[in-house]
C-alpha positions in Angstrom: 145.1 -51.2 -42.6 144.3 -48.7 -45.5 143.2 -45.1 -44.9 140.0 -44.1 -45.0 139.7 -40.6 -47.1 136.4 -38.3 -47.4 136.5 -36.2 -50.7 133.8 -33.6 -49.3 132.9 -31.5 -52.2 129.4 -29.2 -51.9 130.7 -28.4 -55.8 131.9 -31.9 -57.1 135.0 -32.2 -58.7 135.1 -32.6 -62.3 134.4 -36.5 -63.3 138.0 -36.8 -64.6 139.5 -35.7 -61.6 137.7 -38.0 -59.0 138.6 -40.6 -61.6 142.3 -39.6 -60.4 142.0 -39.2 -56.9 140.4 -42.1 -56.8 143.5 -43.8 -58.3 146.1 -42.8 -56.3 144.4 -43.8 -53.4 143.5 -46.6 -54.5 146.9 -47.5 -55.2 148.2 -45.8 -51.9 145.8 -48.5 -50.4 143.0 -46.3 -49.0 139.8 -46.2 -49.4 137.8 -42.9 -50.9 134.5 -42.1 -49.7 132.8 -39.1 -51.9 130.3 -37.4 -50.5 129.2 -34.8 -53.3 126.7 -32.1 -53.8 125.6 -32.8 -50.0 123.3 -30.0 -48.6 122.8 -30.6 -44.8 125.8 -29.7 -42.6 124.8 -33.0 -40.8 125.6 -35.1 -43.6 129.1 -33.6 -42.9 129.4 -33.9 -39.7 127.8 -37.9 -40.0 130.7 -38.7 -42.9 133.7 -37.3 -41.5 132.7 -39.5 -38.5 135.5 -42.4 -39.5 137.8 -40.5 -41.7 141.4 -40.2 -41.4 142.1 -37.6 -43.7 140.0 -35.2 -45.7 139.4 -33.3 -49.2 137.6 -29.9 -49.3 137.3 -27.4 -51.5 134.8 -24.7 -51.3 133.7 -26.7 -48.1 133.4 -25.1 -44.5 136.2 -27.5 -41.8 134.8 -25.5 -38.8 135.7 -26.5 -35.1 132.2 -28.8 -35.5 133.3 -30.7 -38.7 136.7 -31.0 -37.3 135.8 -32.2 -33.6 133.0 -34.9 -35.5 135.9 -36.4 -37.2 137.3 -38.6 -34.2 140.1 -40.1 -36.2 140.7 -37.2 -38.9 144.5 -36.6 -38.7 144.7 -34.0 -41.9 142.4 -32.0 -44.0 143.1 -30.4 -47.5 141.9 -28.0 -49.2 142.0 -28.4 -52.7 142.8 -24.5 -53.5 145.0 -21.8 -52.4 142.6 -20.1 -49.7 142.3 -21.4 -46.9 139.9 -19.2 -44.8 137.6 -22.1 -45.0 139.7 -23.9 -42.4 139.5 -23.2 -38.8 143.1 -23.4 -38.4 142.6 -22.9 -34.8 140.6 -25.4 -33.9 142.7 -28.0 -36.2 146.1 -27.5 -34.3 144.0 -27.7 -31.4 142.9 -31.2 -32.2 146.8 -31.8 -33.7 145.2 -31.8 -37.2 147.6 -30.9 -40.2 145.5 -28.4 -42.8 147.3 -27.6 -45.9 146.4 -26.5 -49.4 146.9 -27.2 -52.9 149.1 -24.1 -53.8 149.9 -23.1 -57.1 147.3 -25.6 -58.9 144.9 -23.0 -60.0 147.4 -20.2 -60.6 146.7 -19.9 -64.6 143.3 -20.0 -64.4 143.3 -17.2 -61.7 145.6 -14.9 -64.1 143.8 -15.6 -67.1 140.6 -14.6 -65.6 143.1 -11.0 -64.3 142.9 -10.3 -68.1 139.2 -10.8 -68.9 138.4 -8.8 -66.1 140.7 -6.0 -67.1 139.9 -6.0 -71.3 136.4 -6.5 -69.9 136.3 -3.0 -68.1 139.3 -1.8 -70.9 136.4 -2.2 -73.7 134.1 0.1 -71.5 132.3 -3.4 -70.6 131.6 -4.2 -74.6 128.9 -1.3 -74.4 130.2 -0.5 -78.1 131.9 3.0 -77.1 135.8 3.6 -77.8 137.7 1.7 -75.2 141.4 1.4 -74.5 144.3 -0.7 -74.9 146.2 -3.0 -72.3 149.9 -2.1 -74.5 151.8 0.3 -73.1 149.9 0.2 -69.8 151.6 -0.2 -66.6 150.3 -3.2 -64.0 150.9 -3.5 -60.3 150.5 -6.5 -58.8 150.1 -6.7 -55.4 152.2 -10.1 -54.3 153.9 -12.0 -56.3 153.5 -15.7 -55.6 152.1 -18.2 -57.7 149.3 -16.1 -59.4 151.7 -12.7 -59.9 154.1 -15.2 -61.7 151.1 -16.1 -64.0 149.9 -12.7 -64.9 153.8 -11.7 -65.5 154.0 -13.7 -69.0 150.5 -13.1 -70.1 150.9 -9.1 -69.2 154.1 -9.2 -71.3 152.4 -10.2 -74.1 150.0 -8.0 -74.0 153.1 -5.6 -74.1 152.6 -4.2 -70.5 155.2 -3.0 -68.0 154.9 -4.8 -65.0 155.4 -3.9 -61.3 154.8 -5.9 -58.1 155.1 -5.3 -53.9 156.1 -8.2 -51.9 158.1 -7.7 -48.8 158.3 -11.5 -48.7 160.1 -12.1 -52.3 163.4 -10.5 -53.2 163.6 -8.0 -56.0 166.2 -10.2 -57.6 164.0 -12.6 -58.2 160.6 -10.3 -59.5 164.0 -9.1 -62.1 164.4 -12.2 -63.3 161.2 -12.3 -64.3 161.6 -8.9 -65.9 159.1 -7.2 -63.4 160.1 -4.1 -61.4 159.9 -4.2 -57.8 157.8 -1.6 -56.2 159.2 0.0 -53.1 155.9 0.0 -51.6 152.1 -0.3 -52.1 151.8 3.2 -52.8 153.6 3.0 -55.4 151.9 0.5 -57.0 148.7 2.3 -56.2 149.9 5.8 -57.2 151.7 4.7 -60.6 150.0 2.0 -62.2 147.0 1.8 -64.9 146.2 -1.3 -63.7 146.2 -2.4 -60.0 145.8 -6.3 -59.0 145.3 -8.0 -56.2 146.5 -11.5 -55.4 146.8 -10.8 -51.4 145.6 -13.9 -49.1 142.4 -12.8 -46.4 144.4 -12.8 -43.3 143.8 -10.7 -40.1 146.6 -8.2 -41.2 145.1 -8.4 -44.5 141.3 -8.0 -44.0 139.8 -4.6 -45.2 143.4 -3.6 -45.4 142.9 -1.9 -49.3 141.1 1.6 -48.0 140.7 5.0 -49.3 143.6 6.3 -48.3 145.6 3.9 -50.7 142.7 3.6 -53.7 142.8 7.5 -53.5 146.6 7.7 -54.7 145.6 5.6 -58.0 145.6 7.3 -61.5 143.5 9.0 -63.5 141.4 6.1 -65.2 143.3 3.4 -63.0 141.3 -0.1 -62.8 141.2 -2.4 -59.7 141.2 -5.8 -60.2 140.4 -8.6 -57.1 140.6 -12.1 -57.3 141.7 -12.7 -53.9 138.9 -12.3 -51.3 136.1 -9.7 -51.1 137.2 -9.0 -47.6 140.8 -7.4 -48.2 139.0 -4.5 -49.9 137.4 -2.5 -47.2 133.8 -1.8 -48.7 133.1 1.8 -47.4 136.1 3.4 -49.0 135.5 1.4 -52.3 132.1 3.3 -52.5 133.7 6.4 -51.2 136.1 5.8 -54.0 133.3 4.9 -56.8 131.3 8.3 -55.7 134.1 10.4 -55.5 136.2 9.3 -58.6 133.8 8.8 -61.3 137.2 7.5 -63.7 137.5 4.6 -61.0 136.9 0.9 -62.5 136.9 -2.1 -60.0 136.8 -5.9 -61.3 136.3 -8.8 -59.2 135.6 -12.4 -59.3 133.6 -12.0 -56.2 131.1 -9.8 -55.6 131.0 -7.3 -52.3 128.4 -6.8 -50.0 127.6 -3.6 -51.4 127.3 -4.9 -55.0 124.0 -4.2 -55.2 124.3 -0.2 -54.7 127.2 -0.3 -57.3 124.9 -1.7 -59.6 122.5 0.9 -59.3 124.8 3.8 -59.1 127.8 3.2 -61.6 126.3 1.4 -64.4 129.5 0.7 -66.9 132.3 1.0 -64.3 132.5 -2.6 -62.8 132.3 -6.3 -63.3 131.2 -8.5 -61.1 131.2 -12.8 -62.2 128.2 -14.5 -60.6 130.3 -16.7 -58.1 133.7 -17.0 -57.4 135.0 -17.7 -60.6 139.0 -17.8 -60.4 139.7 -21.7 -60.2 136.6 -22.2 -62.2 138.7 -24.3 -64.9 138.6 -27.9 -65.5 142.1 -28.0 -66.1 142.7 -26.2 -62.1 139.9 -28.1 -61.0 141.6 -31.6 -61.6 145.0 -30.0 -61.3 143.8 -29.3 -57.5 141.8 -32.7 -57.3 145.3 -34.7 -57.8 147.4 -32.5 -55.6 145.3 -32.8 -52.7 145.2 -36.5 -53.0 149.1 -36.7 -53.3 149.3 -34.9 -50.1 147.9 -37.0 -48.1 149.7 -40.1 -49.3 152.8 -38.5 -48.8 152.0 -37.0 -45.5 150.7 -40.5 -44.2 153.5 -42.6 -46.0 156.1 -40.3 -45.4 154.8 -37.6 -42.9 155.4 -35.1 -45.2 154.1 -31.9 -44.5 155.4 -29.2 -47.5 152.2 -27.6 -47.9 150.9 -27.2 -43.7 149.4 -24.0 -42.8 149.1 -24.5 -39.4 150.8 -24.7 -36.7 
């Protein structure tokens, strides 16, 4: 008997790429259930009643979701974070969470660079700005998205530099970045400083003021990983005590609303979070997710789990 599959999506997928999930399951056999632009959690927890597996993307798979789905064997999220997941409570039930990495890299590192000419161009305010070329960039991890920015930065004639213990420097070389010894150097050398660090317990208000106080003279801090690996107290410690500081994110903090009022000119905020906000990443995702979980129930495979 065919799968059943809910394609939960609070923020529908573009039309062309529920066209294409809907045809690989269908020819997987399965049968997709869409439950778009819901509002009540209830609907949720009502749909995912019969489901075998599942398709999230901004959605929240909390212990309740996950326990209402009796028969729900794996849940993806069509994305790279995952902090939507309680992983916890999915191993618990021996659920398989995964995600979709890699699918919305480009439209993550594009978004880097309109961030950072943005806040370059003294936020278009028609005052002399500055250039990207010649600039140095530090990229803080370099997966999928650093890999992105690399190209796009060398065009822009950049020198690029990146910390990640958990990539070899021969590989960030090939790529002709430097590798950084460690995040103080990024922090201390670079023009340009960017984030690309998942939200992990390790990593959660890990960026503080004793690392944003090494950056440069005029040094700009760009985030489009999550709000919550910048600890928010030292960023306005940082913004009152370094009037040069910039920050860019595609997510705004919690204390957005005093940097508004205070330091007019030296941020940017978008009005959501914008970094897979592509139609290209947004079907890109879409299909991945629905490959996934034909392969993992046709040939258990599970590449992209991460849980345990």
């Amino acid at each position: 008997m065919g799968k059943k599959i809910l394609m939960a999506t609070e923020k529908p997928f573009a039309k062309v790429a529920v066209q294409g999930i809907q045809d690989i399951f269908k020819k997987a056999g399965y049968e997709l259930v869409p439950l778009e632009n819901y509002k009540a959690k209830e609907d949720l927890l009502k749909a995912v009643a019969d489901a075998d597996g599942m398709i999230i993307r901004s959605d929240i798979a909390d212990e309740a979701v996950l326990n209402a789905g009796a028969k729900l064997k794996i849940v993806v999220r069509a994305g790279a974070g995952y902090d939507n997941i309680d992983l916890k409570a999915a191993t618990a039930r021996g659920i398989v969470a995964m995600n979709t990495p890699g699918q919305n890299s480009n439209a993550v590192a594009e978004l880097v660079f309109a961030l950072m000419l943005y806040l370059a161009r003294g936020a278009f305010s028609g005052k002399s700005g500055s250039e990207l070329r010649g600039k140095k960039l530090g990229l803080q991890a370099y997966g999928a998205v650093g890999r992105c920015v690399t190209p796009i930065a060398k065009g822009f004639g950049m020198e690029v530099l990146a910390f990640d213990p958990f990539v070899p420097a021969e590989a960030m070389k090939k790529d002709g970045v430097v590798p950084a010894a460690s995040l103080d150097e990024i922090y201390g050398s670079c023009d340009y400083v960017s984030i690309h660090i998942p939200k992990t317990k390790e990593t959660a208000n890990s960026i503080n003021f004793a690392l944003l106080s090494r950056m440069k003279k005029n040094a700009v801090l760009i985030n489009t990983a999550r709000a919550e690996v910048i600890d928010e107290p030292s960023l306005l410690k940082m913004f009152a005590e370094r009037p040069d500081f910039r920050y860019g994110a595609d997510v705004a903090p919690v204390c957005a609303a005093e940097i508004q009022e205070k330091y007019a000119g030296r941020f940017v905020f978008t009005a959501k979070k914008m970094g897979a906000q592509t139609e290209e990443a947004n079907v890109n995702a879409g299909l991945a997710a629905a490959r996934q979980i034909v392969a993992f129930f046709e040939k258990g495979d599970k590449t992209f789990q991460v849980n345990q």
